[in-house]
VMD Tcl script that builds the backbone (N, CA, C; Angstrom):
set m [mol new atoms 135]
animate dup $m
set s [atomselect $m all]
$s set {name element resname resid chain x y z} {
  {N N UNK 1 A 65.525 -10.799 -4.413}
  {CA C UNK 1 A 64.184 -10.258 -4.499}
  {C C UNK 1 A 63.908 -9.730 -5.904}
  {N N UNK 2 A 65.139 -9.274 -6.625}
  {CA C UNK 2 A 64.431 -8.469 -7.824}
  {C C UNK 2 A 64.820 -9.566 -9.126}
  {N N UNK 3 A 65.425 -10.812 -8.900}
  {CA C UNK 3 A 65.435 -11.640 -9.715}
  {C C UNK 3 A 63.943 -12.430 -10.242}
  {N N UNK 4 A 63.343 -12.483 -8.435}
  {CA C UNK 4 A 62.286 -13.419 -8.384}
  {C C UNK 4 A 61.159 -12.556 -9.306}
  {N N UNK 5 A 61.337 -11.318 -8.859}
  {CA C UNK 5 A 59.741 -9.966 -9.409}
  {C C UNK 5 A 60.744 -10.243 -11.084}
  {N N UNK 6 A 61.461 -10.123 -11.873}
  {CA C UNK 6 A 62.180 -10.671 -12.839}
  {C C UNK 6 A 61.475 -11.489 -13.676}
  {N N UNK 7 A 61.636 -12.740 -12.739}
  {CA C UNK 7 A 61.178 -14.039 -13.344}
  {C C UNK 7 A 59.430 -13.948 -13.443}
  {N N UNK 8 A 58.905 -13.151 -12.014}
  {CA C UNK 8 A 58.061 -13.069 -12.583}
  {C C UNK 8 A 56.818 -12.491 -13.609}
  {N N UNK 9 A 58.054 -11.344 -13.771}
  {CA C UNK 9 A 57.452 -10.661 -15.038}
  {C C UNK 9 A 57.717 -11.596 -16.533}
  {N N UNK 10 A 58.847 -11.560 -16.574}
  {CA C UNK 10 A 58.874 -13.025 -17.885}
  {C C UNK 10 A 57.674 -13.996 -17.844}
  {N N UNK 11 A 57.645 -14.826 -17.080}
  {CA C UNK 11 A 56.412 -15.890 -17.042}
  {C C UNK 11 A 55.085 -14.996 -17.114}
  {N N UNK 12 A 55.089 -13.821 -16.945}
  {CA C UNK 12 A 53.961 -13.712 -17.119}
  {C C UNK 12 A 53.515 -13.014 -18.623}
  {N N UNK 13 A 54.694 -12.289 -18.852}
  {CA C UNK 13 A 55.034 -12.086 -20.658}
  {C C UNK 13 A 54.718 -13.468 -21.532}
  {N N UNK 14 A 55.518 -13.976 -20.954}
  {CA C UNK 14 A 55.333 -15.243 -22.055}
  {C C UNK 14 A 54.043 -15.961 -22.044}
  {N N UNK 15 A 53.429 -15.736 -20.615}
  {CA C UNK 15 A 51.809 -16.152 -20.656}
  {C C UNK 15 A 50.863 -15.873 -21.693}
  {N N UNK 16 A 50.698 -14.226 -21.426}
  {CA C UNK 16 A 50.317 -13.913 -22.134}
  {C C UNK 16 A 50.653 -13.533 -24.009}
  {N N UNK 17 A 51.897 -13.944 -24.413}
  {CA C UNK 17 A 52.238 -13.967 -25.622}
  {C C UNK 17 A 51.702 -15.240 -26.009}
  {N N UNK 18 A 51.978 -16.235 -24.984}
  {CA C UNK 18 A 51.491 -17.662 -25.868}
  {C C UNK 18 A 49.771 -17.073 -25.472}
  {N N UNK 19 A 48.974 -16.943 -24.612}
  {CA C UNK 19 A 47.584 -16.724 -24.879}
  {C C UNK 19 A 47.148 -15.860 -26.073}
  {N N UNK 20 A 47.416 -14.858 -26.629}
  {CA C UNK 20 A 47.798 -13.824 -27.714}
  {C C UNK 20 A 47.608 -14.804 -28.667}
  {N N UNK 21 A 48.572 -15.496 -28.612}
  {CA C UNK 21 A 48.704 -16.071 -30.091}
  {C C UNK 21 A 47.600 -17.019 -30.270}
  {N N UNK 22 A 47.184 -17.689 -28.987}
  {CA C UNK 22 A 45.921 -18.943 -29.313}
  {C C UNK 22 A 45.249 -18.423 -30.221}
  {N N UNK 23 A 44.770 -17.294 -28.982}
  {CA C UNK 23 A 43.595 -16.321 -29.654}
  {C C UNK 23 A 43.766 -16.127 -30.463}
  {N N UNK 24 A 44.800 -15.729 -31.544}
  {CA C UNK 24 A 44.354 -15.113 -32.681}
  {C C UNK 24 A 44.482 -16.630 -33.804}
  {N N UNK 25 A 44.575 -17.425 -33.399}
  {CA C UNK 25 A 44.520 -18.641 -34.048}
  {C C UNK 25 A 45.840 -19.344 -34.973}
  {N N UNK 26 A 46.807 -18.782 -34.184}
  {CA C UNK 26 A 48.500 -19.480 -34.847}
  {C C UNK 26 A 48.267 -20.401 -34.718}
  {N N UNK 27 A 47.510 -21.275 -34.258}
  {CA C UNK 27 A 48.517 -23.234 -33.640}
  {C C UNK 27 A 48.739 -23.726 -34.451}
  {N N UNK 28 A 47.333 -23.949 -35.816}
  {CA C UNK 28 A 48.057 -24.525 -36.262}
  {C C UNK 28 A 49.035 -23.867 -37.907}
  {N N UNK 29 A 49.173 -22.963 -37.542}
  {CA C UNK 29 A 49.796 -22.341 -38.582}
  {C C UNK 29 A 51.812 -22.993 -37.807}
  {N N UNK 30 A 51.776 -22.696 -36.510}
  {CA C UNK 30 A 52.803 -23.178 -35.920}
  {C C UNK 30 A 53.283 -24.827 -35.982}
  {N N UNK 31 A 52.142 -25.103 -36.118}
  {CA C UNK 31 A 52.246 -26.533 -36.114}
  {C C UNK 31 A 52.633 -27.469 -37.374}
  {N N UNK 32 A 52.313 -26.706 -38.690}
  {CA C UNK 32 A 52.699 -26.522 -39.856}
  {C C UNK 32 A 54.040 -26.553 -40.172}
  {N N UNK 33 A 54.009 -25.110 -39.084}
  {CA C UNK 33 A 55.604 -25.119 -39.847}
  {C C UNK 33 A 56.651 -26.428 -39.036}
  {N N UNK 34 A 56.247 -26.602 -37.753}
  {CA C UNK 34 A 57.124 -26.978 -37.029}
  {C C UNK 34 A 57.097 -28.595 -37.932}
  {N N UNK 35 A 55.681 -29.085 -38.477}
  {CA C UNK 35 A 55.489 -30.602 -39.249}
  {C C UNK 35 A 56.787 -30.818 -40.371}
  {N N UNK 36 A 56.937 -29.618 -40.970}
  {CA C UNK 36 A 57.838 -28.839 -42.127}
  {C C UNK 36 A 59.060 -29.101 -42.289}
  {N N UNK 37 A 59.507 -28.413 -40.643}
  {CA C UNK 37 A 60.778 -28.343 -40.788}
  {C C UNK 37 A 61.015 -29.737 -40.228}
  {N N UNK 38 A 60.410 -30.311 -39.469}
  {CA C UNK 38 A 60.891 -32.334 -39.049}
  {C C UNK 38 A 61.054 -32.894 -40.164}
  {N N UNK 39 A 59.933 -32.752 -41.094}
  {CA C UNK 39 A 60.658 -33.488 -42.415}
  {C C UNK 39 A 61.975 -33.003 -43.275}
  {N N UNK 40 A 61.786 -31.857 -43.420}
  {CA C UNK 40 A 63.194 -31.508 -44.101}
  {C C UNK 40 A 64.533 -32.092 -42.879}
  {N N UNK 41 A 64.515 -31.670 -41.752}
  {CA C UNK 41 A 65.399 -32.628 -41.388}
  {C C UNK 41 A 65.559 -33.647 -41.852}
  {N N UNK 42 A 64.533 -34.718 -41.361}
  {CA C UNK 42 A 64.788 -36.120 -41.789}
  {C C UNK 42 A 65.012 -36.141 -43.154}
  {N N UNK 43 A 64.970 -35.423 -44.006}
  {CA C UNK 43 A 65.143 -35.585 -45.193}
  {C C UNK 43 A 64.047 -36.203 -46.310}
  {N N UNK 44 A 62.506 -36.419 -45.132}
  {CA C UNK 44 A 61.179 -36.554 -46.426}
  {C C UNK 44 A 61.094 -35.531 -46.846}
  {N N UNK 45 A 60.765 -34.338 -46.678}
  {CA C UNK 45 A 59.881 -33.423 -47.115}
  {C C UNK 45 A 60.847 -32.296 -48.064}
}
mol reanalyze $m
mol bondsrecalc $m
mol representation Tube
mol addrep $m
């Protein structure tokens, strides 16, 4: 029982952290970085 009330406090943290962030307009600042670091992997960028 107190795993499930647990889990569902997480999912609902993380709901609202990812809604938080829409709102304040990260995506594509996230999306940036995440474009970023794929190339430095692969070794273009």
């Amino acid at each position: 029982m107190f795993q499930n009330s647990l889990r569902a406090a997480l999912l609902a943290a993380a709901v609202a952290s990812t809604a938080f962030g829409i709102y304040r307009g990260e995506v594509p600042e996230v999306l940036l970085k995440a474009i970023n670091l794929c190339l430095e992997c692969i070794g273009i960028g």
